[in-house]
C-alpha positions in Angstrom: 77.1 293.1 85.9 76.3 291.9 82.6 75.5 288.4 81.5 79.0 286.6 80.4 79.4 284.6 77.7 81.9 282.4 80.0 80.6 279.9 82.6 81.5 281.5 86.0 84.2 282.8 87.6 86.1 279.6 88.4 86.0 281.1 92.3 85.3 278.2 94.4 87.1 278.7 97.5 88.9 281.1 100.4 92.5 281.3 100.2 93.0 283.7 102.9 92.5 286.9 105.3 94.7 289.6 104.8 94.7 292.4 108.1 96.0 296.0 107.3 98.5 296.8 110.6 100.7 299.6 111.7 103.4 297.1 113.8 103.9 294.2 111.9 106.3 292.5 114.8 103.9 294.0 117.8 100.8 292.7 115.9 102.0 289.0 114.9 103.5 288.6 118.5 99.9 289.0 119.8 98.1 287.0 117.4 100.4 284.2 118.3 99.5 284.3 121.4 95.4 284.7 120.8 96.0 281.4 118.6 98.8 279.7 120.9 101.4 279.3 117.9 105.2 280.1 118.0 105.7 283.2 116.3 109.2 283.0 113.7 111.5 285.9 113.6 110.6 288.5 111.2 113.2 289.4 108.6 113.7 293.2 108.7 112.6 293.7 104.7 109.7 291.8 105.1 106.5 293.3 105.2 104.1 290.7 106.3 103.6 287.6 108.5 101.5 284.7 107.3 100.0 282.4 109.8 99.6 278.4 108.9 95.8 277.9 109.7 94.5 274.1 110.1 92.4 274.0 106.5 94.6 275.8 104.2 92.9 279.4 104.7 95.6 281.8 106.4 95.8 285.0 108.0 98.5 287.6 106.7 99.4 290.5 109.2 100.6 293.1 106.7 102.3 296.9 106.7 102.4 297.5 102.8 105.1 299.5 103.9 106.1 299.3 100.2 102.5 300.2 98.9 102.2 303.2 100.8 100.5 305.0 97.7 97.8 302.7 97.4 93.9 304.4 98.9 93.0 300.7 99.5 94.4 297.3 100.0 92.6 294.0 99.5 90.8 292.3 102.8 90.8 288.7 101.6 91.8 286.3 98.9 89.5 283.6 96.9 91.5 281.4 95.2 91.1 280.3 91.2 92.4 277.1 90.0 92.8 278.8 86.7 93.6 282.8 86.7 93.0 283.3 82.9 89.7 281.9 83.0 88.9 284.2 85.9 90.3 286.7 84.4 88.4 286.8 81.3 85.6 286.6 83.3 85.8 289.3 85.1 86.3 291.6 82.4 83.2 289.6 80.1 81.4 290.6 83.3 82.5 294.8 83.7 84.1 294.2 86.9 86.4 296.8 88.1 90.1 295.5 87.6 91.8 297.6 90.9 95.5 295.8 90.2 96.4 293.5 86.8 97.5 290.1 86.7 100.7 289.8 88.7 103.0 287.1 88.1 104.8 286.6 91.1 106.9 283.5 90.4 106.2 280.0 89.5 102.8 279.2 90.7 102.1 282.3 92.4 99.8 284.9 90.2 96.8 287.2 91.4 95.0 290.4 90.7 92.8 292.9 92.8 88.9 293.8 91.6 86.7 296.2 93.2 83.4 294.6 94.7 80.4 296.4 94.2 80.2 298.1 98.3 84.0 299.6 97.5 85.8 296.7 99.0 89.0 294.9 97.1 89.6 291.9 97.2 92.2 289.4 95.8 91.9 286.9 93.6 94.7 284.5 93.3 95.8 281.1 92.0 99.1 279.6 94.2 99.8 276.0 94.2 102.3 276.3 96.9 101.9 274.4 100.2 104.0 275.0 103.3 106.5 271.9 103.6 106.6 273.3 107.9 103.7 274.8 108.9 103.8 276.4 112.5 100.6 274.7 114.4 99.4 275.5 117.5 101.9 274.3 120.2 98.5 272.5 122.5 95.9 271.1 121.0 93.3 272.2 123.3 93.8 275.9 123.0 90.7 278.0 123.8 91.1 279.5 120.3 91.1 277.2 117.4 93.6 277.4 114.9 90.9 278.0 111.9 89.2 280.9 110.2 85.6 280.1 110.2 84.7 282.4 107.6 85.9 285.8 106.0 83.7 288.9 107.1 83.0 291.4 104.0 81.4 294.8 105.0 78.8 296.0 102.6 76.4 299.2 102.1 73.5 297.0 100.6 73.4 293.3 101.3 70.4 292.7 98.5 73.4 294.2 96.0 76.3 292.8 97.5 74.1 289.4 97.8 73.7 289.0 94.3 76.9 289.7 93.1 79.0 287.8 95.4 76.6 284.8 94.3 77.5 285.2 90.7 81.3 285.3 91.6 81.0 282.1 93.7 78.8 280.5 91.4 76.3 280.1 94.3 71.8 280.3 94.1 71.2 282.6 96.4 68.9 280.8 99.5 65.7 282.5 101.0 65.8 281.3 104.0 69.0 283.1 104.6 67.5 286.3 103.2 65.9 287.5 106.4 66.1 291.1 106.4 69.9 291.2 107.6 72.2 292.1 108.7 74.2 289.1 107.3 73.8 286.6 104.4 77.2 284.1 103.9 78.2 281.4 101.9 79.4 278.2 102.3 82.6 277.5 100.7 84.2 274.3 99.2 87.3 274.4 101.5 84.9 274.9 104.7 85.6 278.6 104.8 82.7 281.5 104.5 82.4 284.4 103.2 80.1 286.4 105.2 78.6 289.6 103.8 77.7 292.2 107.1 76.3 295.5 106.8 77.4 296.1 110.0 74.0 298.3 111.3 74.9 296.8 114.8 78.6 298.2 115.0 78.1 301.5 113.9 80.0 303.0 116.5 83.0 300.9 115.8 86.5 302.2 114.7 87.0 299.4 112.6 84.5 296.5 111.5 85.2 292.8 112.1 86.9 291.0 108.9 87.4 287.8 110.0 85.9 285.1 112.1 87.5 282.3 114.9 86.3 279.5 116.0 86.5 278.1 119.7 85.8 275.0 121.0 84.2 276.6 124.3 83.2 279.6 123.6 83.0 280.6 127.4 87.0 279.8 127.9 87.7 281.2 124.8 86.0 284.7 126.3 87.9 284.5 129.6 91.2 283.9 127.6 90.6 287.2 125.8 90.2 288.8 128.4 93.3 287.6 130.1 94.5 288.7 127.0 93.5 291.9 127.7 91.7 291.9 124.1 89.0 294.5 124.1 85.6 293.7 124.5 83.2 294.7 122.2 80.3 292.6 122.2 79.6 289.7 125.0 78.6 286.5 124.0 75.3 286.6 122.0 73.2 283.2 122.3 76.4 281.5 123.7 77.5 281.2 120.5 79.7 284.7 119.3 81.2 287.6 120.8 83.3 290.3 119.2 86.9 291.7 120.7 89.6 293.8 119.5 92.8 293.5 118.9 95.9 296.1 119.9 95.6 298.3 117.1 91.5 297.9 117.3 90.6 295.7 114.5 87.3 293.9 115.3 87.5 290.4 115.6 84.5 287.6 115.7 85.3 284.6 118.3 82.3 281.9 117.7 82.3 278.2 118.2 
């Protein structure tokens, strides 16, 4: 990346998780349940569900059943508050453009880059706000209704480090570089982004991209099991474990 003649990216914060699935009703219907919210009836032609999280950073279940010729979809979205500026950044700084500036409708815009390890992501300015959102339907369900932080798979974490500080406009901090296998970021709407390289799971289908939190993390284990979530990991330092969902996307439960 070279040095841009613009100050930063304008990328301050998470908008939201976006998880690639084969049954879109199957898949929602389960996450409702793992997060205790009333799931709305799908409309027939539409190809994702979008679930109202408690700080503004939401998880989409989509099919792309429309975008079946796309190799790779985007795994999250940071949000802009000004697109063009971003933009032009990103292009100052010879980052790979995946999709162009897409224009929605009336405060909806994005476009798709390519991150340095091969992952896309989204970058997106929206000043919608759902009027109704569905919340949890107790509000002492073992999982909360919040995304801790977005998990991004990388090759090399010194690389990946250094550019995902630049995007977020963050110094990077030592005492986070320890060797791996993580380094995240703290974000301005509370929401990480987490970079993994993942030498722990290398025997699993599919690598976590999100992270849950729980009040109790040892109810929050037995309800996935009664789940019958898949257990990947057991709790580690009674703080995290990893479970999968249906289709075997790996998911991080953590308090």
């Amino acid at each position: 990346m070279k040095a841009s003649a613009i100050q930063g990216s304008g990328v301050r914060s998470v908008s939201g998780t976006m998880l690639h699935v084969q049954d879109l009703s199957a898949m929602a219907a389960w996450y409702g349940e793992i997060l205790g919210v009333t799931v709305k009836e799908i409309a027939s032609e539409k190809p994702y569900y979008e679930f109202d999280m408690n700080n503004g950073v939401n998880l989409m279940l989509d099919d792309h059943r429309f975008m079946q010729d796309e190799l790779q979809h985007p795994q999250f979205m940071l949000k802009t508050l000004d697109i063009d500026k971003t933009y032009a950044w990103v292009k100052q700084n010879d980052i790979p453009i995946v999709l162009d500036i897409q224009k929605v409708h009336e405060g909806l815009t994005y476009f798709n880059i390519f991150d340095p390890e091969g992952n896309v992501l989204m970058i997106i300015e929206s000043d919608w706000v759902n009027p109704s959102p569905i919340v949890p339907n107790a509000a002492n369900h073992p999982i909360t209704n919040r995304i801790q932080c977005i998990v991004v798979p990388v090759i090399d974490l010194k690389r990946a480090t250094e550019w995902y500080a630049r995007l977020l406009g963050h110094s990077i901090k030592p005492e986070r570089q320890d060797g791996g296998p993580i380094y995240w970021f703290d974000m301005d709407n509370g929401t990480g982004v987490l970079l993994d390289d993942n030498r722990n799971h290398r025997d699993w289908g599919k690598f976590p991209s999100f992270m849950l939190n729980a009040s109790n993390i040892n109810e929050a284990y037995r309800f996935m099991q009664d789940k019958k979530a898949r257990i990947l990991m057991d709790i580690q330092h009674e703080h995290h474990f990893f479970a999968a969902d249906p289709e075997g996307n790996a998911i991080i439960i953590c308090l």
